[in-house]
C-alpha positions as CSV (number, residue, x, y, z in Angstrom):
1,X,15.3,-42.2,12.5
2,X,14.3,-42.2,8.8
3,X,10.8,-44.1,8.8
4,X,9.8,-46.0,5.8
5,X,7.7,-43.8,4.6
6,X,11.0,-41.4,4.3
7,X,13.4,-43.9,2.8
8,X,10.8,-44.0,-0.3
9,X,11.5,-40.1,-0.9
10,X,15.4,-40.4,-0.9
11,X,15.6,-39.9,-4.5
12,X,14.0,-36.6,-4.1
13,X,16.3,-36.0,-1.3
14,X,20.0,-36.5,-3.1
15,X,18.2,-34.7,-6.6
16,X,17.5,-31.3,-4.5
17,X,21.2,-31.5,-2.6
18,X,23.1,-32.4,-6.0
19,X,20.8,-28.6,-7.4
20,X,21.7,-26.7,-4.5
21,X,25.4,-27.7,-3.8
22,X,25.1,-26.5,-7.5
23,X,23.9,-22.9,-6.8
24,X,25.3,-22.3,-3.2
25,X,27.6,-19.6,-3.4
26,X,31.3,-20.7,-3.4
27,X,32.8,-19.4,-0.1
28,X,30.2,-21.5,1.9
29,X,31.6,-24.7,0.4
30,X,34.8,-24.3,2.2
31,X,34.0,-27.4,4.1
32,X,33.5,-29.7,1.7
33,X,31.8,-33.1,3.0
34,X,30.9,-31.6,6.0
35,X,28.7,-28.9,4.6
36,X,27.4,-31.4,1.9
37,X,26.6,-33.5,4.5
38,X,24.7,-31.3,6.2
39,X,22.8,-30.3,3.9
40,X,21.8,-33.3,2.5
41,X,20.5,-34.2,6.6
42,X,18.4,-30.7,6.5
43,X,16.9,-31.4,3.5
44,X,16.1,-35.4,4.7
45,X,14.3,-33.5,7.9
46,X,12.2,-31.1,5.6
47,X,11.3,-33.7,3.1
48,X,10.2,-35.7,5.7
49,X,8.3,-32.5,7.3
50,X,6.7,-32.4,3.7
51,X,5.9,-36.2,4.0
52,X,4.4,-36.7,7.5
53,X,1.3,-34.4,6.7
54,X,0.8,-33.4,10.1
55,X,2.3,-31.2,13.1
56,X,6.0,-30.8,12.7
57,X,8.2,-33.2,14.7
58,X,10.1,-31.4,17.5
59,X,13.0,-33.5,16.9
60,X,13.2,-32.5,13.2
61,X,12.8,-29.1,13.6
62,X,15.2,-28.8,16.3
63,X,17.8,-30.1,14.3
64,X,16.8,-28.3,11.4
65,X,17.7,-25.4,14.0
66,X,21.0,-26.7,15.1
67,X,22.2,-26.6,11.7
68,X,20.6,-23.1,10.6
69,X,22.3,-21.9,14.0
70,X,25.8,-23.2,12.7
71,X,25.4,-21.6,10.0
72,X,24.8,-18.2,11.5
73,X,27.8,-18.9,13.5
74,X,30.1,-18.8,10.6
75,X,28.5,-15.9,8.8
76,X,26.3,-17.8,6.1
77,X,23.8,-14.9,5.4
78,X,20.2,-15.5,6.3
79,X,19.2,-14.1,3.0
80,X,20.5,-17.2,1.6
81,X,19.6,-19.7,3.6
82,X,16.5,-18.8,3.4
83,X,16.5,-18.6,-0.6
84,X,18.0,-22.4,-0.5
85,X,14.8,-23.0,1.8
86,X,12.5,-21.9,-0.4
87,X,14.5,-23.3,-3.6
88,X,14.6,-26.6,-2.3
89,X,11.0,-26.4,-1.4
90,X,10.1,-25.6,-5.6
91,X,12.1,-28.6,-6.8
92,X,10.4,-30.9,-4.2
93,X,6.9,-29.6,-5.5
94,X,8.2,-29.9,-9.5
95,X,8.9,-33.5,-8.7
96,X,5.9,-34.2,-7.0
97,X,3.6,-32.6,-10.3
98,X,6.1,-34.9,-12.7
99,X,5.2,-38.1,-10.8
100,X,1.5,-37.1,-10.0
101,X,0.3,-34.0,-12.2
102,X,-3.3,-33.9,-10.1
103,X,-2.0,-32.8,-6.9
104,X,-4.7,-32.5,-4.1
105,X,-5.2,-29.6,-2.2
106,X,-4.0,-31.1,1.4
107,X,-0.4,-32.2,-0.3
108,X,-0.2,-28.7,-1.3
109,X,-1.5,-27.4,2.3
110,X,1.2,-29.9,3.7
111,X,3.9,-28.2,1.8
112,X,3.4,-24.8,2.9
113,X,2.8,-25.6,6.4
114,X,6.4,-27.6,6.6
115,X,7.5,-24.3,4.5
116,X,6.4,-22.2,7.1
117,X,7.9,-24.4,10.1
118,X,11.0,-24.3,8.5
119,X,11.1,-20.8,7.4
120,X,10.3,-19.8,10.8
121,X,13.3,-21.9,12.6
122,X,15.6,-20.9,10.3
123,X,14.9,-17.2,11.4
124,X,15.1,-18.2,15.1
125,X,18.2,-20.1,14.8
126,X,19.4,-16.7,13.3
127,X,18.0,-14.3,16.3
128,X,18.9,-16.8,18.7
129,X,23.0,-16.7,17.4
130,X,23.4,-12.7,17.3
131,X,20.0,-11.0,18.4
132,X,21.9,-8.4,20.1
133,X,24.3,-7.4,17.0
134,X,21.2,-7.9,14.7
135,X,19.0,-5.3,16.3
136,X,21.7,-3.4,17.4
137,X,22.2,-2.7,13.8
138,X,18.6,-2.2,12.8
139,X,17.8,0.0,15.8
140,X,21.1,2.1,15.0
141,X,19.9,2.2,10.9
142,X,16.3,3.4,12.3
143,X,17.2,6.1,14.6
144,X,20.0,7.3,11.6
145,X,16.9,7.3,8.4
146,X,14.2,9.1,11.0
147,X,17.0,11.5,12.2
148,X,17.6,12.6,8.0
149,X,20.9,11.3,7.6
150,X,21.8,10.8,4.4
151,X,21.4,6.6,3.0
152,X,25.4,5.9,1.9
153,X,26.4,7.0,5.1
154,X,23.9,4.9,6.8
155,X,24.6,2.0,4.9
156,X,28.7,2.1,5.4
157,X,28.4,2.8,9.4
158,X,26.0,0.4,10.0
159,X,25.5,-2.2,7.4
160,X,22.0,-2.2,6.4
161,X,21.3,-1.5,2.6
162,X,19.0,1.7,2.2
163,X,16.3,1.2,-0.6
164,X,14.6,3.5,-2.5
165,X,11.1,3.9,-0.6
166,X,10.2,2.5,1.9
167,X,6.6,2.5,4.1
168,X,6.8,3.4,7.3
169,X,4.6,1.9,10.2
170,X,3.7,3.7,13.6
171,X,2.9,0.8,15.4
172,X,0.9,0.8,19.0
173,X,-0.1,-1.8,21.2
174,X,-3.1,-2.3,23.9
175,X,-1.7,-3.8,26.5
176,X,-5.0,-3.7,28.3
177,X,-6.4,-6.0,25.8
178,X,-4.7,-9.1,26.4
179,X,-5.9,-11.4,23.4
180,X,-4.6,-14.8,25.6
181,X,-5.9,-14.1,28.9
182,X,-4.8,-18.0,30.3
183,X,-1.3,-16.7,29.6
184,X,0.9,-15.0,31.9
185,X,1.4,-11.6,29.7
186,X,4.9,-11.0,28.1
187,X,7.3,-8.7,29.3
188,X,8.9,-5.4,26.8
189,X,12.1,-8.2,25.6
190,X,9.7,-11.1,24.5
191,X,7.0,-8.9,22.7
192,X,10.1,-6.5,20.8
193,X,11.7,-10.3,20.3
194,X,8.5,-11.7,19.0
195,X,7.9,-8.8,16.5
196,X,11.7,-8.9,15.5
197,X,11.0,-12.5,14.3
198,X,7.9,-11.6,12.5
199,X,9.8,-9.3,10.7
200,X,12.5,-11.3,9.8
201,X,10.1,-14.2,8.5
202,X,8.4,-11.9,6.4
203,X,11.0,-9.3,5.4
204,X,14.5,-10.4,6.3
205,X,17.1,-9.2,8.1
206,X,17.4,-5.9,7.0
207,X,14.4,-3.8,8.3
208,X,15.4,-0.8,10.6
209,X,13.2,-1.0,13.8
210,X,12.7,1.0,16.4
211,X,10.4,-1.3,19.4
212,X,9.3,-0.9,22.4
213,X,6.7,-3.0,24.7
214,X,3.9,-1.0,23.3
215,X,4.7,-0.3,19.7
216,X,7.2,1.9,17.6
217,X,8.4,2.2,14.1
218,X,9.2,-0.1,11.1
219,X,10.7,1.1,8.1
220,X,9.5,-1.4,5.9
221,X,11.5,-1.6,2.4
222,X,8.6,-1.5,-0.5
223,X,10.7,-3.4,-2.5
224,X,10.5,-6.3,0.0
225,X,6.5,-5.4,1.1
226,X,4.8,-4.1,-1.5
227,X,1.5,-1.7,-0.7
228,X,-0.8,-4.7,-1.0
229,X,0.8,-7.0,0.7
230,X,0.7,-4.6,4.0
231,X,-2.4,-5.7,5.8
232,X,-0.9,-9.7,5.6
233,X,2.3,-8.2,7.4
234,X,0.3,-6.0,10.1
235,X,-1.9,-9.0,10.5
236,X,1.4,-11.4,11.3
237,X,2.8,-8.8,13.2
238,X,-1.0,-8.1,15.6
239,X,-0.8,-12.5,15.6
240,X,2.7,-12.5,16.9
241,X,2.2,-10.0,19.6
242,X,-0.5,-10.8,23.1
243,X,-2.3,-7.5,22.6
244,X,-5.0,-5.4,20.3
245,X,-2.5,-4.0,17.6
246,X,-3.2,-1.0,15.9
247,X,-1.2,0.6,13.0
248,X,-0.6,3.3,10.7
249,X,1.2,3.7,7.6
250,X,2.7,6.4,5.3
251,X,5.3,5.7,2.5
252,X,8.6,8.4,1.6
253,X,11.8,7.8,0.0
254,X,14.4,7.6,2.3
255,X,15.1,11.8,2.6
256,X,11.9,12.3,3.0
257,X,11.4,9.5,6.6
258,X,11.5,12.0,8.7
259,X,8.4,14.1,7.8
260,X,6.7,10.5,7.1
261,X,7.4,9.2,10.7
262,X,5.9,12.3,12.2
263,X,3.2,11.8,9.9
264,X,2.2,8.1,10.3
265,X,2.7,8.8,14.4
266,X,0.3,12.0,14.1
267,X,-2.4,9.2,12.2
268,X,-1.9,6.6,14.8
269,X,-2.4,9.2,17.6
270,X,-5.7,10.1,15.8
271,X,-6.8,7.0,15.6
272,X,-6.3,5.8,19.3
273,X,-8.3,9.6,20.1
274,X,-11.2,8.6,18.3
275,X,-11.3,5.0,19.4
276,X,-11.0,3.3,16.3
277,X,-10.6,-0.7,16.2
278,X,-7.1,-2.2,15.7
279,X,-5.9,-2.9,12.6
280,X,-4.3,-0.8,9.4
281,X,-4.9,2.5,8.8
282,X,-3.3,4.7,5.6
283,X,-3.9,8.1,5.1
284,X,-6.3,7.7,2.3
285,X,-8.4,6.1,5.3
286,X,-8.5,9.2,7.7
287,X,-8.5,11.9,5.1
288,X,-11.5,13.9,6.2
289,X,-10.5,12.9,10.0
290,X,-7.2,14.4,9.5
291,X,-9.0,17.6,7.7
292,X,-11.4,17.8,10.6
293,X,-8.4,17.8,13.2
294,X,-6.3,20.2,11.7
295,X,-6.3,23.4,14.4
296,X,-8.1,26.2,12.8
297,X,-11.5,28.3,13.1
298,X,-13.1,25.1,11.0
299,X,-12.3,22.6,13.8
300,X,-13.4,25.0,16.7
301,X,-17.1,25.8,14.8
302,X,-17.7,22.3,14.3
303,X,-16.4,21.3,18.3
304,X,-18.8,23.8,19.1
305,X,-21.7,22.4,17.6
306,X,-21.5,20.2,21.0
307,X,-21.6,22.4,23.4
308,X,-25.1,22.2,24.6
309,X,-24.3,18.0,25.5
310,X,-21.3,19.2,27.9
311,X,-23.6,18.4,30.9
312,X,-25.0,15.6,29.5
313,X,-22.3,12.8,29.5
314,X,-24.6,9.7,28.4
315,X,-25.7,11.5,25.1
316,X,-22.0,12.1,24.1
317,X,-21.4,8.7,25.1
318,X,-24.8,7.6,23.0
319,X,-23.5,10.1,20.1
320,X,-19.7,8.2,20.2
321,X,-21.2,4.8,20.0
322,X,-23.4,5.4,17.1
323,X,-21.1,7.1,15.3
324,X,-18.6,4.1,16.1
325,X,-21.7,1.9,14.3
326,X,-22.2,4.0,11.6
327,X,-25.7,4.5,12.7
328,X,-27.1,1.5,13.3
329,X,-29.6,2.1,16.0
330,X,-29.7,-1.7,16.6
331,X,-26.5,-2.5,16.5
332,X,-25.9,1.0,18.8
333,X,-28.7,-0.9,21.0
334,X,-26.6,-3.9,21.5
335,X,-23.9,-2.2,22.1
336,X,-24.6,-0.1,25.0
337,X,-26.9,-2.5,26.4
338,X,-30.0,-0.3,25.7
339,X,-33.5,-0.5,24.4
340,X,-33.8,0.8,20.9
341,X,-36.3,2.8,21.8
342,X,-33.8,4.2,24.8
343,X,-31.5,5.1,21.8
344,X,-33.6,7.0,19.8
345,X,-34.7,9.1,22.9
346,X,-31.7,10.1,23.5
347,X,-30.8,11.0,19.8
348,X,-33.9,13.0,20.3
349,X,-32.4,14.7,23.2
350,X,-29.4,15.5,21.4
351,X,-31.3,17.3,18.7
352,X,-33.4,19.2,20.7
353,X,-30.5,20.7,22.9
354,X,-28.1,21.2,19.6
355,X,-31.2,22.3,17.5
356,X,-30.3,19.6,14.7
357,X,-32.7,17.4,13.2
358,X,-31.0,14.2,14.2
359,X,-33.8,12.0,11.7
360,X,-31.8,13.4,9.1
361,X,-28.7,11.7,7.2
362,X,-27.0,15.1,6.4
363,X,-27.6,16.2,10.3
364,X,-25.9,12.7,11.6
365,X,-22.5,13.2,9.5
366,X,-22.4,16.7,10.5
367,X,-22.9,15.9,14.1
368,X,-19.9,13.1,13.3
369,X,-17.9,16.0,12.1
370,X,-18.3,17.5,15.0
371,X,-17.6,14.6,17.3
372,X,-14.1,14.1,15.7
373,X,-13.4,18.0,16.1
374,X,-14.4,18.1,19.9
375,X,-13.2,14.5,21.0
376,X,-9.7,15.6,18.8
377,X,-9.5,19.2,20.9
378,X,-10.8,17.6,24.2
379,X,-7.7,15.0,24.6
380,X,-5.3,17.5,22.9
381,X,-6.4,20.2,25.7
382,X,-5.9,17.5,28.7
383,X,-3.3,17.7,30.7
384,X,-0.6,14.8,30.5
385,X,-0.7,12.2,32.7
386,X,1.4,12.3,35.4
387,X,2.1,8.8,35.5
């Protein structure tokens, strides 16, 4: 029930239906009243989202989700609707800075919160009508782009425009490292439905996917994500999902996915071997990594360098963490739980029996060197699990 807070703002309210009844595109207005109605009630529930300043209602958001699912129903685009969203959203703000130019910083915190709760329902409403068909389509466009076809013939059996580059994202989840342990964890169909919706908020509908409980690939138009806008996305994406999220990202025009797939997948791998933390990861990050873990005479000199530690599992252990703290003997201390004077007698060790002088800087990035060489060849020469 409008409040009287709410009847104050129905100015506002008819001003932004009368601009976007204007713009909608024609073949939606088929309906006349009915859609004009409608309208003008979603755009009552988000003003009033705007207005109440605090958590959004259930009530108002739930219609604001009948009517986006309607929509859907009878083929209104989510590309659209979502525009409208966002268009209604400006002209509400302009008003606001024509009535009041000295805005304060909560009315403008209010407005992209009720943005973002309705931005976000709209793009349920729209996973909820045809998820199926949706990433049907986007799984079908995925497997055609890594597989080399060619971009019109992806685009005319399957319906998803084919940019011009795109970045493509080898994504893996922990599963081990459940971030909301007082939650039951989710199973393969709510995390892949979780990261779907991600997606759509943040790049629309048209992203081929391939998902899987613990990770996959996103081919992530740049002209939608843009380079520096990658680490927001990969943070949504590690908020959306229950577990440590680690990815890795390579860009390629679309002839060129296939080689960049195996590419970005070969970086993740890397990664996970040598127990990085979660996050992003480009090439330009694991450059020298990637040169020290290319197979070669160069990889197996350097693996050798730690021989002499074979029989010695807690100063390989000692070696990994301090490398992992860029050689911060305290912070290696905490770490492991150790004395700092335990740590530096076993880095003493570990010079002795490789005959390295481990006090020196030089020594300590060459021993790294060789710990990224011999922990890369070690995993690579185990034998798969079985399991």
């Amino acid at each position: 029930m409008p409040t009287a807070r709410s009847a104050d703002l129905v100015p506002a309210t008819e001003h932004i239906v009368r601009h976007l009844l204007d713009i909608i595109p024609r073949r939606h207005v088929a309906s006349g009243n009915l859609l004009s109605e409608e309208i003008r009630d979603t755009v009552a529930n988000c003003v009033d989202l705007v207005a109440s300043g605090g958590p959004e209602p259930p009530d108002r958001t739930a219609r604001i989700f009948e009517a986006a699912a309607r929509w859907a129903a009878v083929g209104v685009a989510m590309d659209t609707v979502q525009r409208l969203v966002h268009e209604g959203f400006r002209l509400y703000l302009d008003a606001h800075l024509r009535q009041s130019p000295a805005v304060r910083h909560d009315d403008i915190r209010g407005l992209f919160d009720a943005l973002h709760a309705v931005t976000a329902t709209v793009s349920l409403a729209y996973l909820s009508v045809a998820p199926a068909a949706e990433q049907t389509a986007s799984h079908a466009a995925a497997v055609a782009l890594l597989r080399g076809h060619h971009p019109g013939k992806v685009y005319l059996e399957h319906g998803i425009p084919v940019t011009d580059r795109y970045t493509v994202l080898a994504l893996a989840l922990d599963r081990a490292t459940d971030r909301h342990p007082g939650r039951r964890p989710g199973d393969g169909h709510a995390i892949r439905e979780r990261m779907q919706i991600c997606l759509a908020v943040h790049c629309g509908r048209h992203v081929p996917t391939l998902l899987s409980a613990i990770g996959g690939t996103v081919l992530v138009p740049v002209s939608v994500v843009a380079e520096d806008e990658l680490d927001d996305l990969v943070a949504a994406l590690a908020a959306a999902v229950p577990a440590a999220l680690t990815a890795a990202a390579t860009a390629a025009e679309p002839d060129r996915i296939p080689a960049a797939a195996d590419q970005a997948h070969e970086l993740l791998d890397m990664v996970r071997r040598l127990h990085r933390p979660p996050g992003l990861y480009r090439f330009d990050d694991l450059a020298l990594e990637y040169q020290l873990t290319r197979p070669g005479p160069g990889r197996d000199r350097l693996a050798a360098l730690l021989d002499p530690l074979e029989d010695h599992p807690e100063l390989l252990e000692t070696l990994r963490e301090h490398v992992r703290n860029d050689f911060n003997r305290r912070r290696t201390s905490r770490t492991m739980y150790l004395h700092p004077n335990t740590v530096d007698h076993r880095l003493k060790r570990i010079g002795r029996l490789t005959g390295l002088d481990t006090a020196l800087p030089s020594v300590l990035y060459r021993l790294r060197a060789a710990l990224i060489a011999r922990t890369y060849d070690e995993v690579r020469s185990a034998p798969p699990h079985s399991g």
